[in-house]
C-alpha positions as CSV (number, residue, x, y, z in Angstrom):
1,X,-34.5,3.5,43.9
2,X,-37.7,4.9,42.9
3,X,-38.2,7.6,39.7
4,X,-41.2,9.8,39.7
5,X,-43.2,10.7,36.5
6,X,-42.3,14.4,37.4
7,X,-38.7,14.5,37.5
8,X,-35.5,12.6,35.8
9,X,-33.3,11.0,38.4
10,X,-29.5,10.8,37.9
11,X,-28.6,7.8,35.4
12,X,-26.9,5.8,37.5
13,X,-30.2,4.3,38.9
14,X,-30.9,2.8,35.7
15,X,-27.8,0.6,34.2
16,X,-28.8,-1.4,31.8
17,X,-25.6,-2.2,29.2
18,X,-26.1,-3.4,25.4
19,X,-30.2,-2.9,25.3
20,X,-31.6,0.2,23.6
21,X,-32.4,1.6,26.7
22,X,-28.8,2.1,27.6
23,X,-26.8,4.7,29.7
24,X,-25.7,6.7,27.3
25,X,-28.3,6.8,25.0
26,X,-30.9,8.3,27.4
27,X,-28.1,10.3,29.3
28,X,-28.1,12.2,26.0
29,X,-31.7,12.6,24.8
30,X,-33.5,15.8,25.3
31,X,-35.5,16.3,28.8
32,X,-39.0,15.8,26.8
33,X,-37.9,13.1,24.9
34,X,-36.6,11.3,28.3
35,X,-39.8,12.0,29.9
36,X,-41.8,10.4,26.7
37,X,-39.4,7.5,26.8
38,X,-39.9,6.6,30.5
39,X,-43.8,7.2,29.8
40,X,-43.4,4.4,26.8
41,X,-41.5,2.5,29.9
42,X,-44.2,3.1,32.1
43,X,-47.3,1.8,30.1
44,X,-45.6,-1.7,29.4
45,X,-44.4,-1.7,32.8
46,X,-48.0,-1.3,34.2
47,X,-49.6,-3.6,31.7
48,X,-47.4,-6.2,32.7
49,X,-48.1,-5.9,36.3
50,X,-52.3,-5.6,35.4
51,X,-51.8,-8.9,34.1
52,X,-49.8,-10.8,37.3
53,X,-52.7,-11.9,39.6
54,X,-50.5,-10.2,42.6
55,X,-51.1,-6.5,40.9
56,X,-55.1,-7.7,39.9
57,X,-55.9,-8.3,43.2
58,X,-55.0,-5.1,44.2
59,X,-56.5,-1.6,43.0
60,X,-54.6,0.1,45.5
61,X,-51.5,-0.7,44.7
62,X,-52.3,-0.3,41.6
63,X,-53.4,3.5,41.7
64,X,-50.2,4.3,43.5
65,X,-47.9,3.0,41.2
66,X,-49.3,5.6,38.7
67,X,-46.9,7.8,40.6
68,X,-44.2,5.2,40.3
69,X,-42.8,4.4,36.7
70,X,-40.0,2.5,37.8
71,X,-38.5,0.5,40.9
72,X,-35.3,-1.3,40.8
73,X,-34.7,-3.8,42.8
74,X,-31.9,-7.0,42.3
75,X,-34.0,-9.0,44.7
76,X,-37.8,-8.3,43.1
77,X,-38.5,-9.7,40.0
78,X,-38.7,-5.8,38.5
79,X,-35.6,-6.8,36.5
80,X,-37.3,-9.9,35.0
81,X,-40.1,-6.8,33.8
82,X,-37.6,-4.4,32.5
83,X,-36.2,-7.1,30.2
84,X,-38.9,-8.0,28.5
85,X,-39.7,-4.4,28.3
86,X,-36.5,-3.8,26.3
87,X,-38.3,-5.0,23.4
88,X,-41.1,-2.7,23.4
89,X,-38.7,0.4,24.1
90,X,-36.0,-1.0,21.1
91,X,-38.6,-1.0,18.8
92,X,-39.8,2.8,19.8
93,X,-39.7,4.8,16.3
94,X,-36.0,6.0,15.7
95,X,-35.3,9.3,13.8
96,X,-34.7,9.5,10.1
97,X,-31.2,9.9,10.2
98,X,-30.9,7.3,12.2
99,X,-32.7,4.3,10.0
100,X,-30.8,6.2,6.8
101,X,-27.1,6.1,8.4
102,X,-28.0,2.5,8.7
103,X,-28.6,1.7,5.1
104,X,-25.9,3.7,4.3
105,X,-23.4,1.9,6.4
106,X,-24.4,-1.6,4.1
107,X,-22.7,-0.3,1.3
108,X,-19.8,0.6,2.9
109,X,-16.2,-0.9,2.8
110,X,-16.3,-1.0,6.5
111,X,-19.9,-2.5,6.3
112,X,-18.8,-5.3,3.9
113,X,-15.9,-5.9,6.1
114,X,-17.7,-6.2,9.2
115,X,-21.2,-8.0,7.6
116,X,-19.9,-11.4,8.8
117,X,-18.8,-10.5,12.1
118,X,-20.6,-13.3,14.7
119,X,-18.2,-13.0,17.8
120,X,-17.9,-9.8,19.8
121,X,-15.3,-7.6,18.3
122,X,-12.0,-7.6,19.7
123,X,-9.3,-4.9,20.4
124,X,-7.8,-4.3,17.1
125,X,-10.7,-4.5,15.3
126,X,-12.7,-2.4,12.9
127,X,-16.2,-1.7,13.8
128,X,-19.0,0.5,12.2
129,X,-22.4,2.0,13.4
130,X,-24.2,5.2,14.2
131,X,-23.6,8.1,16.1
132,X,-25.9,8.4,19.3
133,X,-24.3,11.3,20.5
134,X,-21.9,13.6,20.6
135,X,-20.4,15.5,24.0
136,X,-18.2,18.1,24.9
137,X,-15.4,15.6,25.3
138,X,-16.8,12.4,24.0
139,X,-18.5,10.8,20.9
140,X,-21.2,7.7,21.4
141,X,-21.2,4.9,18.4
142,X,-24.1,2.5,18.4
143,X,-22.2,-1.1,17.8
144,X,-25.4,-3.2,18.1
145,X,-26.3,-6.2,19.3
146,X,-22.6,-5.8,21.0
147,X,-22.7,-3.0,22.9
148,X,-22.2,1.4,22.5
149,X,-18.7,2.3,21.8
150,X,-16.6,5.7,23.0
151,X,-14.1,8.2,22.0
152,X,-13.1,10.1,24.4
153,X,-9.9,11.0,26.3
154,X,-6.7,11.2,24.1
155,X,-8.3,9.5,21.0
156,X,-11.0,12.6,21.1
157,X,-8.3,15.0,21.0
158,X,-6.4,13.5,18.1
159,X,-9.5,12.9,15.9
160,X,-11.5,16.7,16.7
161,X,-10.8,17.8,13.4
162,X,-13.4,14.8,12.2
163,X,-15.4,15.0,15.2
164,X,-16.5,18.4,14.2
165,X,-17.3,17.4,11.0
166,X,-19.8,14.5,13.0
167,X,-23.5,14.5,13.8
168,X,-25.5,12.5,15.6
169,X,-26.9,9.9,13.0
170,X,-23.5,9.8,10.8
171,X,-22.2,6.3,10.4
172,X,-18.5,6.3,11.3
173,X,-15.9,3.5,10.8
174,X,-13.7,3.2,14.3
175,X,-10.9,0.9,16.2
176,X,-11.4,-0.9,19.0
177,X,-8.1,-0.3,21.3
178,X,-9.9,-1.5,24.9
179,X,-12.8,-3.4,25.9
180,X,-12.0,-3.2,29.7
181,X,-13.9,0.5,30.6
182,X,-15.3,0.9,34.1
183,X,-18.8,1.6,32.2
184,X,-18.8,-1.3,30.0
185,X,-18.1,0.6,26.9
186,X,-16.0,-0.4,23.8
187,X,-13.2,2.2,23.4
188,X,-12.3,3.8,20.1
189,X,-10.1,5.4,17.8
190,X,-11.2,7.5,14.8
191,X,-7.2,7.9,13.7
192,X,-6.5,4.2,13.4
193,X,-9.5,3.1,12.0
194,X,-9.1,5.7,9.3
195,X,-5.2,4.8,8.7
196,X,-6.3,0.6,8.8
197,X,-9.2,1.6,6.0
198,X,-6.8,3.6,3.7
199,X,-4.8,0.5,3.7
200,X,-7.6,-2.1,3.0
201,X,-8.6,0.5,0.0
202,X,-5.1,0.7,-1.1
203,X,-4.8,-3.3,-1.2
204,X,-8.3,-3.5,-3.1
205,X,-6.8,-1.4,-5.7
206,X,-3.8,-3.6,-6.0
207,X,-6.1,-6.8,-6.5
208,X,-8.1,-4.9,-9.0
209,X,-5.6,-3.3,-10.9
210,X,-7.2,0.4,-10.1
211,X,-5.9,3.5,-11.9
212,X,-5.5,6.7,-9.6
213,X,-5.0,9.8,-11.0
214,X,-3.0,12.0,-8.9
215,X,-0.7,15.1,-9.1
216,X,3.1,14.8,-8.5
217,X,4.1,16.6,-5.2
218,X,7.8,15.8,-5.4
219,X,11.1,14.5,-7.2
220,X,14.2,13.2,-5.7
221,X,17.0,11.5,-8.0
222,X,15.5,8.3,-7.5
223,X,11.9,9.0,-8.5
224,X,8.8,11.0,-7.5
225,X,6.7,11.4,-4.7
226,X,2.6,11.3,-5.1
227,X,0.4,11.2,-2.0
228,X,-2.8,9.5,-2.0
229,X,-5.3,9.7,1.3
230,X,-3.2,11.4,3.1
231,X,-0.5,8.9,2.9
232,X,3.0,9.5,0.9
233,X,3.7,7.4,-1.6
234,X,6.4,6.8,-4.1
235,X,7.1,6.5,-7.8
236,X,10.2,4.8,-8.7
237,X,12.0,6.3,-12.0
238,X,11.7,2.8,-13.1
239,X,8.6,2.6,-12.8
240,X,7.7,5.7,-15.5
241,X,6.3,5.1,-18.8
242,X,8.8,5.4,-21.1
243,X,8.2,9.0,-22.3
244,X,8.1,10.3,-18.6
245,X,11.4,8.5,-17.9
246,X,14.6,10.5,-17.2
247,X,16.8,9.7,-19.9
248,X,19.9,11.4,-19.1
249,X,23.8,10.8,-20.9
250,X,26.3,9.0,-18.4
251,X,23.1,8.4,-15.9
252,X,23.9,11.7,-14.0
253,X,21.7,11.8,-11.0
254,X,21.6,15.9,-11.0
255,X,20.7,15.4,-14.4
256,X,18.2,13.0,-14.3
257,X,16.8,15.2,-10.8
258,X,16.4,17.7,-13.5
259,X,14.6,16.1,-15.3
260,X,12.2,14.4,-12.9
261,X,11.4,17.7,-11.4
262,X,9.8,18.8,-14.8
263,X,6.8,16.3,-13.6
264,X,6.0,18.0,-10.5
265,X,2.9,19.6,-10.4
266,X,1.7,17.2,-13.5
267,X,-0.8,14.7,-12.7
268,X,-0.1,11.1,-13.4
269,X,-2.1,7.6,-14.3
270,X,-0.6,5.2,-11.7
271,X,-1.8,2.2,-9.9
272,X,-0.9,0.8,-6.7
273,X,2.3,-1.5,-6.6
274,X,3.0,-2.3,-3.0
275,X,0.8,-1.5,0.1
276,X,2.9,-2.1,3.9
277,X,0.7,-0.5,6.7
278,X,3.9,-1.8,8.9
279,X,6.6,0.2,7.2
280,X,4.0,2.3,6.1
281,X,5.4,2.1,2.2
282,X,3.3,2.7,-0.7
283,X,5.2,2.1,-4.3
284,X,3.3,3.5,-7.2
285,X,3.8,2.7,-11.2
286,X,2.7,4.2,-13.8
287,X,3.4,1.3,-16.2
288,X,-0.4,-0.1,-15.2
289,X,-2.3,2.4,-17.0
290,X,-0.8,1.6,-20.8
291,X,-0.1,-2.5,-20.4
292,X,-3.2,-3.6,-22.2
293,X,-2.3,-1.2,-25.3
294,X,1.2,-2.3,-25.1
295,X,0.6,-6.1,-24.9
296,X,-1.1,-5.1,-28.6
297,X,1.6,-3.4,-30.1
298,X,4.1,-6.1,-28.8
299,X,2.1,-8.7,-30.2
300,X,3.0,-7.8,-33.5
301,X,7.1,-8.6,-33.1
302,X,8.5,-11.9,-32.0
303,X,12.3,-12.7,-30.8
304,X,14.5,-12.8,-33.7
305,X,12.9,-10.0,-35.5
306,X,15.3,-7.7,-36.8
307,X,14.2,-4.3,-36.4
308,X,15.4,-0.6,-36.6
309,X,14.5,2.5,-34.2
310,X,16.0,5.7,-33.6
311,X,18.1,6.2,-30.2
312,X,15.6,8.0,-27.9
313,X,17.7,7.8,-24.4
314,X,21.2,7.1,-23.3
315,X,21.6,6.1,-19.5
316,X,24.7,4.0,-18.0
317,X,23.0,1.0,-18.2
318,X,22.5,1.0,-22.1
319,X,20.4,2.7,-24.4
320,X,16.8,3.2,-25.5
321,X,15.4,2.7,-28.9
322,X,11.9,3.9,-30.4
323,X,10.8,1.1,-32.3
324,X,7.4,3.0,-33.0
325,X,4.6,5.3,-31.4
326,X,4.1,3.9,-27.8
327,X,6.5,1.2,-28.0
328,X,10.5,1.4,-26.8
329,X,13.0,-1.5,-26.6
330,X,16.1,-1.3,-24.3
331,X,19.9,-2.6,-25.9
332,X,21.3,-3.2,-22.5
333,X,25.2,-2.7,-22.0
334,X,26.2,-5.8,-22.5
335,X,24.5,-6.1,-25.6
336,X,26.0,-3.1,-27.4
337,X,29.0,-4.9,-28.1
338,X,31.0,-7.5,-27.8
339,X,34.5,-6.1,-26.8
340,X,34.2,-4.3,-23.3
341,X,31.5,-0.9,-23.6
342,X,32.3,1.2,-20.4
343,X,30.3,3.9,-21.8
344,X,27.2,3.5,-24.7
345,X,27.9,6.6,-25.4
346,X,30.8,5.9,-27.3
347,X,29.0,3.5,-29.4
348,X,25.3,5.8,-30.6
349,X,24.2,8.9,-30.2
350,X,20.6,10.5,-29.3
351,X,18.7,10.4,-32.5
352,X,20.9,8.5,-34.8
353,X,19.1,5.0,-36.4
354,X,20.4,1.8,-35.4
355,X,19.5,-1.9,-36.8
356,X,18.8,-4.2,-33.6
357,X,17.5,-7.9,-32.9
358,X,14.3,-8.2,-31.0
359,X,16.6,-11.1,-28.2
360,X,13.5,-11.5,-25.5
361,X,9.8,-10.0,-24.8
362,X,8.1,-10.3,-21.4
363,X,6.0,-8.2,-19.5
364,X,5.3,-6.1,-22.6
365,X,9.0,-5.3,-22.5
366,X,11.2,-5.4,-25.4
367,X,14.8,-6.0,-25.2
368,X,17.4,-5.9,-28.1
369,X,21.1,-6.4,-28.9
370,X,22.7,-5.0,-31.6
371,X,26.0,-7.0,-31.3
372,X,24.3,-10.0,-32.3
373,X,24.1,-8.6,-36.0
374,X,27.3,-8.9,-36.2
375,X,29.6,-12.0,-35.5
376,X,30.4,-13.7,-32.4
377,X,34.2,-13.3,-32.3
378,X,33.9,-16.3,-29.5
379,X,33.1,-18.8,-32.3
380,X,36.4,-18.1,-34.4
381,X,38.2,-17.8,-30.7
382,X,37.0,-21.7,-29.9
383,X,39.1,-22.8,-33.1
384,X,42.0,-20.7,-32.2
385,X,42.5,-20.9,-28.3
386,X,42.7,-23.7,-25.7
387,X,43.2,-24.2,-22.1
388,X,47.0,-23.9,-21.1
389,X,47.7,-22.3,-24.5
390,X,50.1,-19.4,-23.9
391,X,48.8,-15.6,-25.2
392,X,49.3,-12.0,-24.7
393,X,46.8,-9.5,-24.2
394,X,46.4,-6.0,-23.8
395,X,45.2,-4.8,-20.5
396,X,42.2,-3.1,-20.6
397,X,40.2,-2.7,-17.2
398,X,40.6,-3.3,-13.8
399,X,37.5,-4.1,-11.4
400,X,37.2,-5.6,-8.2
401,X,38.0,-9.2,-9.2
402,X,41.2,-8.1,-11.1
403,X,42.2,-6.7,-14.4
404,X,40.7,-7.6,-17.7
405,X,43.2,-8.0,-20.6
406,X,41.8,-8.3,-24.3
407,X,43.1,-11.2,-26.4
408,X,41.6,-10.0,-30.1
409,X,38.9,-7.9,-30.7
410,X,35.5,-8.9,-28.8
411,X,37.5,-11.5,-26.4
412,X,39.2,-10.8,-23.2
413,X,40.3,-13.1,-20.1
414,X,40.5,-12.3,-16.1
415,X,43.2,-12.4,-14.3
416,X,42.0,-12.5,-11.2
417,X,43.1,-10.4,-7.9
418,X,44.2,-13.8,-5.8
419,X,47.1,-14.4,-8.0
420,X,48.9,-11.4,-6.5
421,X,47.8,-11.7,-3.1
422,X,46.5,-7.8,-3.2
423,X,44.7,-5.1,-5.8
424,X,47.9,-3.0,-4.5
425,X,50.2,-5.4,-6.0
426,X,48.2,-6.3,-8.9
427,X,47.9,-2.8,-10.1
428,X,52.2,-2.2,-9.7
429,X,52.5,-5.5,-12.0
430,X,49.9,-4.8,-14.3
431,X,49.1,-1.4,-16.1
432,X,46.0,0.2,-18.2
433,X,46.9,-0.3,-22.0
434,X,50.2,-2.4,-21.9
435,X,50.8,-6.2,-23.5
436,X,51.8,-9.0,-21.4
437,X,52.5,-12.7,-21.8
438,X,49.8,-15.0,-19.9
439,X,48.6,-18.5,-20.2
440,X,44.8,-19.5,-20.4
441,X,43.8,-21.2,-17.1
442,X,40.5,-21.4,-18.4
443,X,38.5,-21.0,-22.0
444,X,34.7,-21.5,-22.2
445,X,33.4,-20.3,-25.3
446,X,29.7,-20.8,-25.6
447,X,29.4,-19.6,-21.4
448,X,32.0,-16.7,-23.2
449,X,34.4,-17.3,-20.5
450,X,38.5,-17.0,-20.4
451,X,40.3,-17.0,-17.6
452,X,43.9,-15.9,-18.0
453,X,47.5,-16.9,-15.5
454,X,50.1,-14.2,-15.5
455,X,53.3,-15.5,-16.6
456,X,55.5,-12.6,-16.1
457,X,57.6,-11.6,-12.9
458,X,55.4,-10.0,-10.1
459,X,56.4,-6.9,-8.9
């Protein structure tokens, strides 16, 4: 196929993939700007030929061929020309935006990511380059020396939003989904690329500890909801500093909804926790922000410090004590006392001072007992009681491994649900506050372990 000097044929005469003088590229210049690139074409093309001894010998030829700026041919050597033609056209001078979108896209995270990349990319991957052009109903990425990528089709419709945003020269971030196209193009996707590089950012911040700040968008009784990029993310209530943390009496979850709500609108210090593209789960804390402050106050106390505070918080699972400003221990349940607590509080109050021992620190986390300021009854109870060694006890709980009866004050056995075949029947022998006769199947004091036989008649 021959193309005259005074008219641009259609493309498809000139197919010539992963060069600069490719099909889309020209497809999409301007009419003078074709015409000047095929006149660059030209001019190498005919100074090649002056030089063969065929085209020398032969000024007529010659002339004509001044017409002529291009024949194709698969069995001429004219393809042999073009090719080492491409060199001259690829270095043809490229726009500004074009040479600045490329030193742009070196400091990008997708430039980094992809500055190693030897082998062609594969569906999947995340490629970067320039725009070359932009269409009614498709976008053209320059992914040099591998070849032009495409959006079109479905992924064009679910990325138009950033496609109008695009001009030609932007460097845009994109993910290969097929490599197969009729045309030999690399087919993309604005939408997953975008999603994949939220998630690379959000694992970067995990590695280097990055504090966000971002507003609170929602509560729900288990903690807040804070969206970052686009993506919904969530705060658990555990994971709140200490004066943001719902401290609410019997841990009622309307209550402590209440109280989480009051952070809506505020914005927060957090860092990234947990990044899952799969499950698409992003966990945020707000513990990050304050550790290295913390980790000084904490320095100062050591386990076995006996220390006082005033009760800040009661929740089911024990209570909270302000040591001093910025610093809160936790007396867990089981450390309250050393009879049964079923409720702390029946033991402090909000705002009352209590003396507590300092019993473990890690993390920057404080935790304290206050039974251990007073004695272990389980030391007088391992000169007192043996195994087999008959007793009564007053029943005092049942749960889902039996019924707990208390011995003396601070010490209390199991009598577990096995022995009566059924909680039904256990529960018709046994009631909530009554004495009965048992005999001690098993007495561990330092583990702080009794297990207790009924001796009685089972109903």
């Amino acid at each position: 196929m021959i193309v005259y000097g005074n008219g641009i044929p259609p493309f498809q005469a000139v197919r010539i993939n992963n060069y600069a003088l490719s099909r889309n590229i020209i497809n999409n210049l301007k009419s003078g700007a074709r015409i000047q690139m095929f006149k660059k074409l030209k001019e190498t093309l005919i100074g090649s030929k002056k030089a063969s001894n065929k085209m020398a010998s032969d000024k007529e030829k010659v002339e004509k061929k001044e017409t002529v700026l291009l024949t194709i041919d698969p069995n001429t050597t004219a393809i042999k020309t073009v090719k080492s033609a491409k060199k001259s056209v690829k270095n043809a001078k490229r726009s500004d935006a074009m040479v600045a979108a490329a030193e742009i896209q070196k400091a990008t995270l997708m430039g980094k990511l992809t500055a190693g990349m030897k082998n062609p990319p594969a569906i999947g991957d995340l490629v970067e380059g320039p725009v070359i052009a932009v269409e009614k109903s498709s976008v053209y990425i320059d992914l040099a020396p591998f070849g032009t990528g495409i959006i079109y089709g479905r992924e064009f419709i679910n990325a138009r939003d950033i496609i109008k945003k695009i001009n030609v020269g932007d460097t845009v971030a994109a993910k290969i989904i097929d490599n197969a196209h009729k045309e030999g193009y690399l087919e993309l996707s604005l939408k997953e690329a975008r999603q994949a590089l939220i998630w690379n950012e959000a694992e970067m911040a995990i590695r280097e500890k990055k504090v966000l700040d971002l507003p609170v968008k929602e509560a729900n009784k288990g903690g807040l909801l804070i969206e970052w990029q686009g993506i919904v993310g969530f705060l658990p209530a555990s994971q709140l500093k200490a004066d943001h943390y719902p401290k609410v009496n019997d841990g009622n979850k309307d209550m402590i909804l209440e109280e989480l709500r009051k952070l809506v609108g505020q914005r927060l210090q957090v860092s990234i926790i947990t990044a899952d593209p799969k499950e698409g789960k992003l966990i945020f804390s707000e513990k990050g922000g304050e550790s290295r402050e913390k980790e000084k106050i904490v320095s100062k106390y050591e386990i076995g410090d006996e220390v006082e505070g005033h009760v800040t918080g009661i929740v089911d699972f024990g209570v909270f004590i302000k040591l001093e400003e910025g610093l809160e221990g936790l007396v867990h349940i089981s450390e309250i006392d050393w009879g049964l607590v079923d409720n702390p509080n029946n033991f402090v109050k909000v705002g009352t001072k209590v003396k507590t021992k300092i019993i473990e620190i890690k993390d920057g986390k404080i935790s304290l007992s206050i039974k251990q300021l007073k004695p272990n009854p389980w030391l007088e109870a391992s000169k007192k009681y043996e195994k087999d060694m008959p007793v009564t006890g007053v029943v005092i709980k049942f749960n889902k491994h039996g019924a707990l009866a208390s011995i003396e004050e601070g010490v209390a056995g199991l009598i577990h649900v096995s022995e009566f075949g059924s909680e039904e029947k256990l529960r018709k022998t046994l009631e909530l506050g009554k004495t009965y006769s048992f005999k001690i199947s098993l007495f561990d004091p330092k583990e702080q372990k009794m297990a207790l036989s009924f001796v009685g008649e089972k109903k």
